[in-house]
N, C-alpha and C positions, 0 to 999 in steps of 0.2 A: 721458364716464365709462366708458360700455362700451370705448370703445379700451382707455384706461388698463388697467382689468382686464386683459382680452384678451392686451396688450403683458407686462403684470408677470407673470401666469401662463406665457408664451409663454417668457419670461425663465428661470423657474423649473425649467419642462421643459424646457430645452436645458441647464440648468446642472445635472438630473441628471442628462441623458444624458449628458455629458461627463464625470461622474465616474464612470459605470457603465462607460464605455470606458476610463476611467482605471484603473480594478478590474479590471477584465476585462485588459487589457494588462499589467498587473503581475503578475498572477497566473496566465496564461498561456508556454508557449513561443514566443517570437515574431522571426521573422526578419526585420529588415530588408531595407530594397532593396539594400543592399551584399554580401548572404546570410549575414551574421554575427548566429548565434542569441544572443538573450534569454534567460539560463537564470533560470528562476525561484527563488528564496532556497530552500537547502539546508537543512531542518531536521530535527527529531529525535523521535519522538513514545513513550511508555511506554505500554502499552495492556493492560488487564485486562479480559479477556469470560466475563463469568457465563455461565451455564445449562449446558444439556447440552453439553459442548463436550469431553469427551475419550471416546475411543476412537472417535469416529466421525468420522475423519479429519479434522478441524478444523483442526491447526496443518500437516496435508500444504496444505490448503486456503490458509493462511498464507501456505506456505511458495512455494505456484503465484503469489500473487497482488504476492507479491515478485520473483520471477522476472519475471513478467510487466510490473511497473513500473519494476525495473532498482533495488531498493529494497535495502541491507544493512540488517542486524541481528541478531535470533535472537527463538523463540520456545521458549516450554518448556512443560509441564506442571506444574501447581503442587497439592499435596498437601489441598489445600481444594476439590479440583474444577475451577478455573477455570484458563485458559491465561494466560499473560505474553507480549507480542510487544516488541519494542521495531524501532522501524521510522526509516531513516533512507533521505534522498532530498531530491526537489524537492519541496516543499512541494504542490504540484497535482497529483504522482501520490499523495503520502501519503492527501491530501483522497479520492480516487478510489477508494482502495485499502479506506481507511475505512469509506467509504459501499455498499461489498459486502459487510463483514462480516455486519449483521444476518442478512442474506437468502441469502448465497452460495452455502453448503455447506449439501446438501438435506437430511440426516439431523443436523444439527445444528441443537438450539433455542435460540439465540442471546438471552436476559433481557437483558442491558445491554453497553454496551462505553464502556469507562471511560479514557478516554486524558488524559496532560499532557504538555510539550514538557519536555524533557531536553537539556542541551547533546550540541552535534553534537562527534562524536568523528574529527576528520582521517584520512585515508587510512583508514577504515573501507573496504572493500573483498567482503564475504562478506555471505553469510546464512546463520546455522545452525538447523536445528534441532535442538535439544539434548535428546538421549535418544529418538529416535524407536524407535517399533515400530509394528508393524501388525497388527491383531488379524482382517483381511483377506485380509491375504497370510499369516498365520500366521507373524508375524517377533516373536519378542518378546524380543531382543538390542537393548537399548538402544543405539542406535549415533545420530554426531553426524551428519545431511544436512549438505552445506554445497551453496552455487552461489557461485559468485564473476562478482560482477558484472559484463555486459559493457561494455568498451572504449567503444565509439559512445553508452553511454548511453542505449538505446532502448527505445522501447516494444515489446512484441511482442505479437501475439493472444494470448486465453486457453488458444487450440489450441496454439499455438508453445509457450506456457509448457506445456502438460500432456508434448507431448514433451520438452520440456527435465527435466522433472519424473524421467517413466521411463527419459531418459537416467540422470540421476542415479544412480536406488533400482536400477534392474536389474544392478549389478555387487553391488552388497549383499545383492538377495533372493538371486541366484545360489548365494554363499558363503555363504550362512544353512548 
């Protein structure tokens, strides 16, 4: 009797390990042995985050963390206080991207982050953000960021993105 047990539980954790590798591989980048990448499903996400979230660099913070995951879209400022992102990519940087919001950007107190899946829009290519200013730099000329996504599709550090970042904004604070 104890075998039996022993054998139908033994059964049971091997048939979740097998689907947790199953998960785990679908929803990863994954190269095979012939080195031909796995890209994981392209999806689209609409995102509204409450609290303190404007003027204290919230949607530059966005905007890096897009950069950083090779992610288009746009974010904006919305007249109720709370920011609008709409975020498009691999479904496992989006996840990534998400899960730094609450905590990311230290002068921002992040209440809720409200996201649903939105159809993906073809050859999306950029990311804007729409009507930026900086109450930092003393920029308050609403002007559109954009970064257009790179080519390879890659990740790159959060440091890589913050330079890619001041690449950007430094020809626009200049001509402020």
């Amino acid at each position: 009797m104890i075998t039996y047990i022993f054998k139908h539980y033994l059964k049971q954790i091997s048939t979740v390990i097998i689907v947790c590798a199953i998960a785990l591989f679908t929803s990863q980048n994954v190269v095979l042995a012939d080195g031909l990448p796995i890209q994981d499903t392209v999806v689209a996400v609409q995102g509204i985050v409450t609290g303190k979230v404007q003027q204290v660099g919230f949607r530059a913070f966005l905007f890096k963390l897009a950069i950083q995951y090779n992610l288009a879209g746009w974010d904006q400022n919305l007249s109720d206080g709370t920011v609008e992102f709409v975020w498009q990519g691999q479904k496992s940087r989006i996840e990534q991207a998400v899960a730094q919001i609450p905590t990311g950007n230290k002068k921002a107190i992040v209440d809720r982050v409200l996201t649903k899946s939105i159809p993906v829009i073809p050859k999306q290519n950029t990311f804007v953000v729409r009507g930026w200013t900086s109450v930092s730099r003393h920029y308050f000329k609403p002007t559109d960021l954009t970064f257009k996504l790179r080519d390879d599709n890659s990740i790159i550090s959060a440091k890589a993105a913050q330079k890619t970042y001041k690449t950007i904004i430094r020809p626009i604070i200049r001509g402020k």
